[in-house]
BAFI-3210 file (N, C-alpha, C; in Angstrom, 3 decimals, decimal comma, padded with zeros to 6 digits):
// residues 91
n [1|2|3|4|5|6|7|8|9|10|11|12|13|14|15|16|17|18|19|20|21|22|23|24|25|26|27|28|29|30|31|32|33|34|35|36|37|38|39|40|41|42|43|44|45|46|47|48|49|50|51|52|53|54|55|56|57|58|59|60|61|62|63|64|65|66|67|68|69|70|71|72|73|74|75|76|77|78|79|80|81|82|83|84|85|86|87|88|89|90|91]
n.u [070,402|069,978|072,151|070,802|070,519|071,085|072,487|075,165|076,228|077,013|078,614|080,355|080,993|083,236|085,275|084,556|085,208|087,301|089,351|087,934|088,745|091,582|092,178|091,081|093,191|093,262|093,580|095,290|098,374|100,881|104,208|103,837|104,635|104,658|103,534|102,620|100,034|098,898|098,402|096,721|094,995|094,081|093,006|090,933|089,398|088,763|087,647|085,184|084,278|083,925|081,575|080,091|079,624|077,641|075,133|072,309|072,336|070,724|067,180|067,065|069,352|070,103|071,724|072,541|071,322|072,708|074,034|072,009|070,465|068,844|070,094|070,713|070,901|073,727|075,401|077,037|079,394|080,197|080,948|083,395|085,171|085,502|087,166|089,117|090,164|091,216|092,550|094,895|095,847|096,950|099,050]
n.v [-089,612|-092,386|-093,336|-093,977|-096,448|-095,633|-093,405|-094,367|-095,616|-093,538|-092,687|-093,996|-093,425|-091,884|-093,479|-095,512|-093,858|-093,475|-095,728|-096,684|-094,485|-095,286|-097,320|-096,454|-095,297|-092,026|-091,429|-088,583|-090,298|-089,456|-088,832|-091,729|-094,654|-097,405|-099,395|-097,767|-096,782|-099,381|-099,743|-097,565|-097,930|-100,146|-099,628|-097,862|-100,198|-101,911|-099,608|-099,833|-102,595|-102,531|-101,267|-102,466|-104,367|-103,552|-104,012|-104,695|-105,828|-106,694|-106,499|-103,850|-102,705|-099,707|-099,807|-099,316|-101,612|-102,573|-104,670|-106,388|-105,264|-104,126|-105,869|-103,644|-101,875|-100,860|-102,096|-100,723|-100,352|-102,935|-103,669|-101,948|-102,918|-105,440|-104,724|-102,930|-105,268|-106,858|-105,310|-104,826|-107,666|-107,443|-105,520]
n.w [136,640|134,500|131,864|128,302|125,970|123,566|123,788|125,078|122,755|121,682|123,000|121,780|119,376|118,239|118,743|116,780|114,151|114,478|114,281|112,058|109,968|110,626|109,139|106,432|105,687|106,029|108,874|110,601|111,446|111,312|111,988|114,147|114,993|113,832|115,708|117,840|116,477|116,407|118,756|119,893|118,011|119,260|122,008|121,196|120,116|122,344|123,942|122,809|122,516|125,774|125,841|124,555|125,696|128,128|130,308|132,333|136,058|137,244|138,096|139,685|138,871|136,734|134,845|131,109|128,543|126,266|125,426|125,198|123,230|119,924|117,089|115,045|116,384|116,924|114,816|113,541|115,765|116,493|114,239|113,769|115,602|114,683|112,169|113,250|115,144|113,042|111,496|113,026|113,491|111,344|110,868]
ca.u [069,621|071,033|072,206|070,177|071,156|071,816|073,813|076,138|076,596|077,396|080,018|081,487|081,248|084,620|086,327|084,250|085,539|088,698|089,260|087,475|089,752|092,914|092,256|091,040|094,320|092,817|093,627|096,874|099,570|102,130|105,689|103,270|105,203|103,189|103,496|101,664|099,252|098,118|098,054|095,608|093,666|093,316|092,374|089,386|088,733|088,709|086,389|083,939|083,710|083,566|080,871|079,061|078,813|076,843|074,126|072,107|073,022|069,556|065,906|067,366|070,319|069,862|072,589|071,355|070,981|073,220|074,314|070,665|070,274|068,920|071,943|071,067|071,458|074,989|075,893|078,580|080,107|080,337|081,863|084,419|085,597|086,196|088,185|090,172|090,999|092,006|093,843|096,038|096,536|097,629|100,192]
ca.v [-090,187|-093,477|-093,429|-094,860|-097,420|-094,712|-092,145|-095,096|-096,392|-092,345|-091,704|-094,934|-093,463|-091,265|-094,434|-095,932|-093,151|-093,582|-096,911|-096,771|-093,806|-095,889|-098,743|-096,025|-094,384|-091,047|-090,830|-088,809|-090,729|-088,640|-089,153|-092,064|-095,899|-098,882|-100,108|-096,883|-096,748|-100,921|-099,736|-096,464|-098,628|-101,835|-098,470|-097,738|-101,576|-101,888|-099,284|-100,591|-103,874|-102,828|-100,784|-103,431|-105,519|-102,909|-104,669|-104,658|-107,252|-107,542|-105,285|-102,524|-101,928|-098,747|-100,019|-099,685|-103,172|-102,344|-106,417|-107,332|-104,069|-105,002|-105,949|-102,604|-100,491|-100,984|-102,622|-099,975|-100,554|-104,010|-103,708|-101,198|-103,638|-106,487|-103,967|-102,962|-106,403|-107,440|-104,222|-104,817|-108,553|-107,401|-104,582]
ca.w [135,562|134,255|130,316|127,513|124,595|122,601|124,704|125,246|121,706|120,776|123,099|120,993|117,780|118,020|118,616|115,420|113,204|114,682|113,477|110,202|109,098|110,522|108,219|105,048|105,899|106,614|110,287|110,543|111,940|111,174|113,504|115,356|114,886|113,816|117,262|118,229|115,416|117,009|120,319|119,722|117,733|120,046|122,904|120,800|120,255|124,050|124,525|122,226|123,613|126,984|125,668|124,133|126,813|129,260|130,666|133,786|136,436|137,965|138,007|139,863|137,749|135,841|133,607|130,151|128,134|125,150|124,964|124,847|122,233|118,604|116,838|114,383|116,527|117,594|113,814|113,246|116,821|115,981|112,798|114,513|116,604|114,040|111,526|114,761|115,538|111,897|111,272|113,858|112,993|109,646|110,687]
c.u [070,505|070,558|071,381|071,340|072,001|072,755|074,964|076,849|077,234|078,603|080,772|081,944|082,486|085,919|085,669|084,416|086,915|089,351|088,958|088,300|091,163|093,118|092,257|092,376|094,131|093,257|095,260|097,783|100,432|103,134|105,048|104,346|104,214|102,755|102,422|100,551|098,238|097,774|096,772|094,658|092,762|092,709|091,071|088,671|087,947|087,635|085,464|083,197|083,080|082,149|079,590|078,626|078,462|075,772|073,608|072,633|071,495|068,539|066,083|068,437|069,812|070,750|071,976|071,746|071,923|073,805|073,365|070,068|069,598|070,173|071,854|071,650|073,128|075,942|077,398|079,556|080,950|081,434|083,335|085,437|086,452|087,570|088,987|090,892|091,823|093,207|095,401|096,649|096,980|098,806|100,610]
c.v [-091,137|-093,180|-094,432|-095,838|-096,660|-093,835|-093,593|-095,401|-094,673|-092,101|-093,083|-094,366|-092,591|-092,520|-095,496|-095,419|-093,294|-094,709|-097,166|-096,136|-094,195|-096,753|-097,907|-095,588|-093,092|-090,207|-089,955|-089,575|-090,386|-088,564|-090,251|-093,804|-096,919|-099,681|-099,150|-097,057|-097,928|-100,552|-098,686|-097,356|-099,560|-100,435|-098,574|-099,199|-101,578|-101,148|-099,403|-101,866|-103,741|-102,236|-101,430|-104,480|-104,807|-103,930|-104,400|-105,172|-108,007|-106,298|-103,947|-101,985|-101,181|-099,356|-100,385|-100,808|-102,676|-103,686|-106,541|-105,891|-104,796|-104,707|-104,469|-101,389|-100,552|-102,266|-102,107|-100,115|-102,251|-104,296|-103,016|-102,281|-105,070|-105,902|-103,838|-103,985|-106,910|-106,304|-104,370|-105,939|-108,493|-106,276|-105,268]
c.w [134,764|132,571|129,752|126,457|123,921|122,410|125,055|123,889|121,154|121,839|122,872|119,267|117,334|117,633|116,857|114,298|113,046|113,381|112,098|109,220|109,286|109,473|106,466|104,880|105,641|107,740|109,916|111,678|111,814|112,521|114,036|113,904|114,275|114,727|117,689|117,623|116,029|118,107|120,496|118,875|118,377|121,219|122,569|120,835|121,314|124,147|124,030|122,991|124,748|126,780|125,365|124,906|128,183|129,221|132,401|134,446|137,112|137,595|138,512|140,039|136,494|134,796|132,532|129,219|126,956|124,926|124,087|123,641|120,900|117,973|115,778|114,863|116,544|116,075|113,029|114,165|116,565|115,284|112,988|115,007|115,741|113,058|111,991|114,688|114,139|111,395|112,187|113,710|111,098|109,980|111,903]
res [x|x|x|x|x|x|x|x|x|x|x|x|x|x|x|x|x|x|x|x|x|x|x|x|x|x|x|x|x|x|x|x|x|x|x|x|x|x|x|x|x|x|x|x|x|x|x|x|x|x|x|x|x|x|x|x|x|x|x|x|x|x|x|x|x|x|x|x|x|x|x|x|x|x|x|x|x|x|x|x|x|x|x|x|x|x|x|x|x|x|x]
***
């Protein structure tokens, strides 16, 4: 049984908590480098993206449409992804 929109965008939201509490400074990092800290974050990036660009390829690809998604649903994934990227060009 091929995944929905939604079952895709939730096994992103670990990596969207991730991220959010790296930037509040929340997450612990404790003993982890700032080199580390960029690299576990760009990880989660990564799997957002790739996440966000599921898509079919043709009519009988189960793959579920989460590109062509409305942009609400997937507004926190999104947002994940830009924080990510600026967090890391700031440390």
């Amino acid at each position: 049984m091929a995944q929905t929109v939604t079952e895709c965008l939730a096994a992103g939201t670990d990596s969207v908590t991730l991220i959010d509490q790296v930037k509040a400074g929340t997450h612990d990092v404790t003993g982890m480098t700032q080199a580390e800290i960029n690299e576990m974050v760009q990880r989660n990036v990564d799997h957002l993206s790739t996440i966000l660009l599921y898509a079919p390829v043709d009519s009988d690809d189960d793959t579920p449409d989460v590109a062509g998604a409305a942009g609400s649903k997937k507004t926190t994934h999104v947002a994940a992804v830009t924080t990510g990227t600026d967090y890391i060009a700031a440390n």
